[in-house]
C-alpha positions in Angstrom: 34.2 164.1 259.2 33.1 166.3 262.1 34.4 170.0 261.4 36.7 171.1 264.8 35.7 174.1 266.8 38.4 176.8 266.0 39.5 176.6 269.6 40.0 173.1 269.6 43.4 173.1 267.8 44.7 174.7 270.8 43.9 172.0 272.9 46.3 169.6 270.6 48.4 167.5 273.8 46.5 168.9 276.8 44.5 165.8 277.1 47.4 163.7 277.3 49.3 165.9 279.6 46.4 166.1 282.4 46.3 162.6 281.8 50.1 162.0 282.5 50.2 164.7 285.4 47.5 162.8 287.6 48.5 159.7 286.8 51.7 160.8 288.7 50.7 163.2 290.6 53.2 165.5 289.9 53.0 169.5 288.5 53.1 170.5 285.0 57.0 170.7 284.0 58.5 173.6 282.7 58.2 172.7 278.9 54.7 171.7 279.5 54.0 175.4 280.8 55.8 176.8 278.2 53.6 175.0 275.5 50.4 175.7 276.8 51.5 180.2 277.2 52.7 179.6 273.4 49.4 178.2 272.4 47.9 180.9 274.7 49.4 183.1 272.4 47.9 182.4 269.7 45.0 181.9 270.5 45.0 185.7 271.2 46.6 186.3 267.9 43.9 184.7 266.5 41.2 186.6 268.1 39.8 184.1 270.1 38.2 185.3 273.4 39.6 183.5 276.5 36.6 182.9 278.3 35.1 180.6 275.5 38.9 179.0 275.6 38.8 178.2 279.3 35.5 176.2 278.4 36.9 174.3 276.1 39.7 173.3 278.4 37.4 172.6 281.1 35.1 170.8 279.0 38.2 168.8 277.6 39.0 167.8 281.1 35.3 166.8 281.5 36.1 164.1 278.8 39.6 163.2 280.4 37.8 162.4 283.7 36.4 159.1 283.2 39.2 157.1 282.2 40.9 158.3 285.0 41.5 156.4 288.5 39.3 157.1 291.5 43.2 158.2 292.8 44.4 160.4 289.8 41.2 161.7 289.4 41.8 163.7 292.7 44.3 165.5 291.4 42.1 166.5 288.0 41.5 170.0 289.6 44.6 171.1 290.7 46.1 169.8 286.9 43.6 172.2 285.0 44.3 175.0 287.2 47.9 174.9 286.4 46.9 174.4 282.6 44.4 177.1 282.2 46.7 179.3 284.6 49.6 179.0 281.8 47.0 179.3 279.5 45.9 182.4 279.9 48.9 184.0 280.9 50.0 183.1 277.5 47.0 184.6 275.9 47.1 187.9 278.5 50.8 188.8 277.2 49.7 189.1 273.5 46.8 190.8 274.5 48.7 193.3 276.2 51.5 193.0 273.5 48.8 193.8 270.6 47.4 196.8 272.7 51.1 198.8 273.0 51.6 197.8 269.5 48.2 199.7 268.7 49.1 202.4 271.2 52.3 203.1 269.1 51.3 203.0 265.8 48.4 205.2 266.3 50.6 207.8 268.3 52.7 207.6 265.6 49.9 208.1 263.1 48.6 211.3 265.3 52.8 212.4 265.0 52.4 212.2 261.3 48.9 213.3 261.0 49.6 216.9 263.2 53.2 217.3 261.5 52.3 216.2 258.0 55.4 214.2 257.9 53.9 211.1 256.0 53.0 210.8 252.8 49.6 211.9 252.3 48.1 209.3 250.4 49.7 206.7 253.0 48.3 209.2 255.6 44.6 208.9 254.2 44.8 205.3 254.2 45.9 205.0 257.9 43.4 207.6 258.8 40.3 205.1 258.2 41.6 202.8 260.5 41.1 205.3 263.5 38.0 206.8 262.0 38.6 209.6 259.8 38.3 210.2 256.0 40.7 212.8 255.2 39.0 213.1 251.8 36.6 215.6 254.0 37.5 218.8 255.5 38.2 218.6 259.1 38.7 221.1 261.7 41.2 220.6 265.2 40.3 222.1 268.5 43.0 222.4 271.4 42.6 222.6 274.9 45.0 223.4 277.8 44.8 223.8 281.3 47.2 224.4 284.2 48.9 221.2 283.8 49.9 218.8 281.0 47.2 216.0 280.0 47.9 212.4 278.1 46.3 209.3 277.1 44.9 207.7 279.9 44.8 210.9 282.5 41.3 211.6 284.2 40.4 214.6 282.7 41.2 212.6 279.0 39.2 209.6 280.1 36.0 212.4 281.2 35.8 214.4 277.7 36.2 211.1 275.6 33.4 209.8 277.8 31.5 212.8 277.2 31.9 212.9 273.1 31.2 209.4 272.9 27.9 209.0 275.0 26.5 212.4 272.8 28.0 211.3 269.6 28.9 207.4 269.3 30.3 206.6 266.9 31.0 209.7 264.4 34.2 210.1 262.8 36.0 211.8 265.8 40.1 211.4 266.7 40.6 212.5 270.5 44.2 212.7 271.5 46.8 214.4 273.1 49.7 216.1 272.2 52.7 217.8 274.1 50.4 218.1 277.4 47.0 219.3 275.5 43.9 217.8 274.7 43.1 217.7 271.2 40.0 217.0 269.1 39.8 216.4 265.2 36.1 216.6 263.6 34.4 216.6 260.6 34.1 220.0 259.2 30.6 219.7 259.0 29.7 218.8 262.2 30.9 221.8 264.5 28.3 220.9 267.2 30.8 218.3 268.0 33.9 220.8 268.4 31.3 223.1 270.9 30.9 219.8 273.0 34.7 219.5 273.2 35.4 222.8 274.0 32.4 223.0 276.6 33.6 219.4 278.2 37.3 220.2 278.1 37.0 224.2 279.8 34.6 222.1 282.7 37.2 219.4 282.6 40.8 221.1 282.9 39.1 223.6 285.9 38.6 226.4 283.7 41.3 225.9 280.8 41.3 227.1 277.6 40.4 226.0 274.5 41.0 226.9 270.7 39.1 225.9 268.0 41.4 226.4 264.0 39.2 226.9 260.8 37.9 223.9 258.4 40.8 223.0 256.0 40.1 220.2 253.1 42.6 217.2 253.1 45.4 215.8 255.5 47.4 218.8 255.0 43.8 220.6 256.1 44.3 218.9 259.6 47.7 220.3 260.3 46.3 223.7 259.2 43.9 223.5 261.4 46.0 222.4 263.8 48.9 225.4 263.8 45.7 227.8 263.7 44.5 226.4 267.2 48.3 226.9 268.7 48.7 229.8 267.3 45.7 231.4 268.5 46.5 229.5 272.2 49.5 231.9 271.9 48.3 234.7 270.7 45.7 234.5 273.5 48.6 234.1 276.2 50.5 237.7 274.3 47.3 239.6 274.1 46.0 238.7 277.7 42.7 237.1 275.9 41.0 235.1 278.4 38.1 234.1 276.7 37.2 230.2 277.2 36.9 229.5 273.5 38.7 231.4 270.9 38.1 230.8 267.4 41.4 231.3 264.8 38.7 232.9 262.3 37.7 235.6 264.6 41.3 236.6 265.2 43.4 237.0 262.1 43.5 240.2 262.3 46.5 239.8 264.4 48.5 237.5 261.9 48.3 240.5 259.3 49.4 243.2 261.7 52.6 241.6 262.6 53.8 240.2 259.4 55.6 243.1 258.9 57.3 242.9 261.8 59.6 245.8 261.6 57.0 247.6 260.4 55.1 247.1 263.4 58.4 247.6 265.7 58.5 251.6 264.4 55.0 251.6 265.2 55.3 250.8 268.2 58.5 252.3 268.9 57.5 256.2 267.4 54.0 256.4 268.6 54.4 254.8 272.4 57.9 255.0 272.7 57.7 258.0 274.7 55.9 256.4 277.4 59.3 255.5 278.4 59.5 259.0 279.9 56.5 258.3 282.2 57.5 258.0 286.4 57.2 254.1 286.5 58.6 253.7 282.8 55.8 252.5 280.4 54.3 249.9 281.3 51.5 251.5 283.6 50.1 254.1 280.8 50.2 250.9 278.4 48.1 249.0 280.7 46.3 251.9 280.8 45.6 252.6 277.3 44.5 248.5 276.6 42.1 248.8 279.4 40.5 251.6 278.0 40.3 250.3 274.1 39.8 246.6 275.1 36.4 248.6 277.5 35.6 250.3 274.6 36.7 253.6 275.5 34.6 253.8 278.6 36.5 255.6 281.2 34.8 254.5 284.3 34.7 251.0 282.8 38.7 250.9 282.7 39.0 252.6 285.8 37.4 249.9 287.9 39.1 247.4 285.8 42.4 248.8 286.9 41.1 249.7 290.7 41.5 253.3 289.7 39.0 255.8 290.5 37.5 257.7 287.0 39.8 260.7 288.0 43.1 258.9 288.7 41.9 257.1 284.9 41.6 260.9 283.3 44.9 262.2 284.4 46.3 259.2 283.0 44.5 259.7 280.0 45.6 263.3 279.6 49.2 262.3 280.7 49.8 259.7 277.5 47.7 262.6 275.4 51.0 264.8 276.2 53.8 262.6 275.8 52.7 261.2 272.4 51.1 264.1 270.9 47.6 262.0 270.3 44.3 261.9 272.3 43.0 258.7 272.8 39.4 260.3 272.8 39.9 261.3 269.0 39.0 258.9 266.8 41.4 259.4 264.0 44.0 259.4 266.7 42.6 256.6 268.8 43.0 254.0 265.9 46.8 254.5 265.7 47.1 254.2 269.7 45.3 251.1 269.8 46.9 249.4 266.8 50.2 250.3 268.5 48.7 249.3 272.0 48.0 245.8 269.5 51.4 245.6 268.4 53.2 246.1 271.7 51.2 243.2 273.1 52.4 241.3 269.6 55.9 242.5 270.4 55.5 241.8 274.2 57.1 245.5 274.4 58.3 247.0 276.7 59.2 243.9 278.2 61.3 242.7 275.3 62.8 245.5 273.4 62.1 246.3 269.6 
């Protein structure tokens, strides 16, 4: 016995309905149609390309042709159009059917995966089917630009173009999340987090992008992950505008406000008599950050403020009065500038303490 071709056993009735259809010459009925998208169906579910399935019918037709009238063989054509045409419209729909249900269960395992709602050991086993072994330690970089990205957007499309032309096919999730892009890699691979960042800054038109520390496990990747948003904030209190900040080089910052009210009478005792200033506080603060963040070179800040170096001194000398401590001194200069920290932390005098 001849073994069937796996397409064949969705050809099962379409020799006997071309048959029928140019015998009378009439279109494929409604049932008939409705057969053929079915079988069409699962074909796709089956994994069965389409193009090698349109060969078959046409070579099934092939075979019909012969026994066919010079008269109803006229119509042959116009029958397998009709027949492939349902055909593949069946097969299309579960194609596109099977790629939304992929779409959603693997937003649904990036949900879980960057919330650690799911059970970790389930986690780890979905995790392999999009490319990660959460047995490793993993580190998650975040990028955002003016506006909000997703699957499917153009600047997406170029920086998973990018990653996969330099890196094929390492264990690397690309996503996006609330408007960001995000990358998950391989802790040992941070060349491939420097590519991300580099793409997605060119990408998003001079965004920014944060890059969390290595953290062991699936818990390790929402770690990572609430380390890169964290410092994305941080970076939007403090007024950094560096392209790439690392969470390891700033948790400094984390420390200094954990004691929040701690940091509030800081604030409040050392620059709180700024307030007294013409123009309130804010312009001496600005004033003070420029000069720490210059490293205490006056003629630096000045021109970073579009002050001239004189207009910077009496300003200087003015905040040297009304809180009793030099920023030239260095004892004194570390209390202003972890107060000058704190009110950036506090968004003070903005918000009040």
């Amino acid at each position: 016995m001849t073994e069937r071709e796996p397409s064949e056993e969705y050809l099962d009735g379409y020799a006997a309905i071309l048959t029928d259809v140019c015998a009378t010459g009439r279109g494929l009925s409604r049932e008939e149609r409705d057969a053929l998208r079915s079988r069409g169906e699962r074909a796709a579910e089956a994994g069965l390309g389409l193009r090698a399935l349109v060969r078959a019918h046409l070579s099934a037709a092939e075979r019909v042709r012969p026994g066919l009238p010079r008269a109803a063989a006229d119509h042959l054509l116009s029958a397998v159009g009709q027949a492939v045409d349902a055909f593949a419209e069946g097969h299309e729909r579960a194609q596109r059917l099977a790629v939304r249900q992929e779409e959603a269960a693997r937003r649904e395992f990036i949900d879980d995966l960057l919330y650690g709602r799911s059970d970790l050991g389930r986690l780890a086993e979905r995790a392999e089917r999009f490319g990660l072994l959460l047995s490793h330690a993993h580190a998650v970089a975040v990028a955002q630009g003016r506006e909000p990205y997703s699957d499917g957007y153009e600047v997406t499309r170029t920086v998973e173009a990018s990653l996969a032309t330099r890196f094929g096919n390492r264990r690397i999730l690309l996503t996006t999340k609330d408007g960001r892009l995000i990358c998950v890699a391989p802790a040992d691979q941070p060349d491939v987090l420097a590519h991300f960042a580099k793409q997605a800054y060119a990408a998003t038109d001079g965004g920014q992008v944060a890059v969390g520390r290595a953290h062991p496990g699936a818990g390790g990747v929402v770690h990572s992950y609430e380390e890169a948003l964290n410092a994305l904030d941080l970076a939007d209190r403090m007024g950094l505008d560096e392209p790439v900040l690392y969470a390891a080089d700033l948790l400094v910052y984390p420390v200094l406000t954990r004691d929040r009210q701690a940091m509030a009478d800081l604030v409040s005792t050392v620059l709180g008599p700024l307030r007294e200033a013409r123009g309130g506080a804010k312009p001496l603060l600005d004033t003070l950050a420029a000069y720490f963040d210059t490293g205490c070179v006056t003629a630096q800040a000045a021109r970073r403020l579009s002050l001239s170096v004189r207009a910077m001194t009496y300003r200087l000398e003015r905040i040297h009065r009304l809180t009793g401590a030099d920023p030239g001194d260095p004892v004194q200069r570390y209390t202003l500038q972890t107060a000058v920290v704190g009110a950036r932390l506090l968004n003070w005098p903005d918000q009040p303490l």
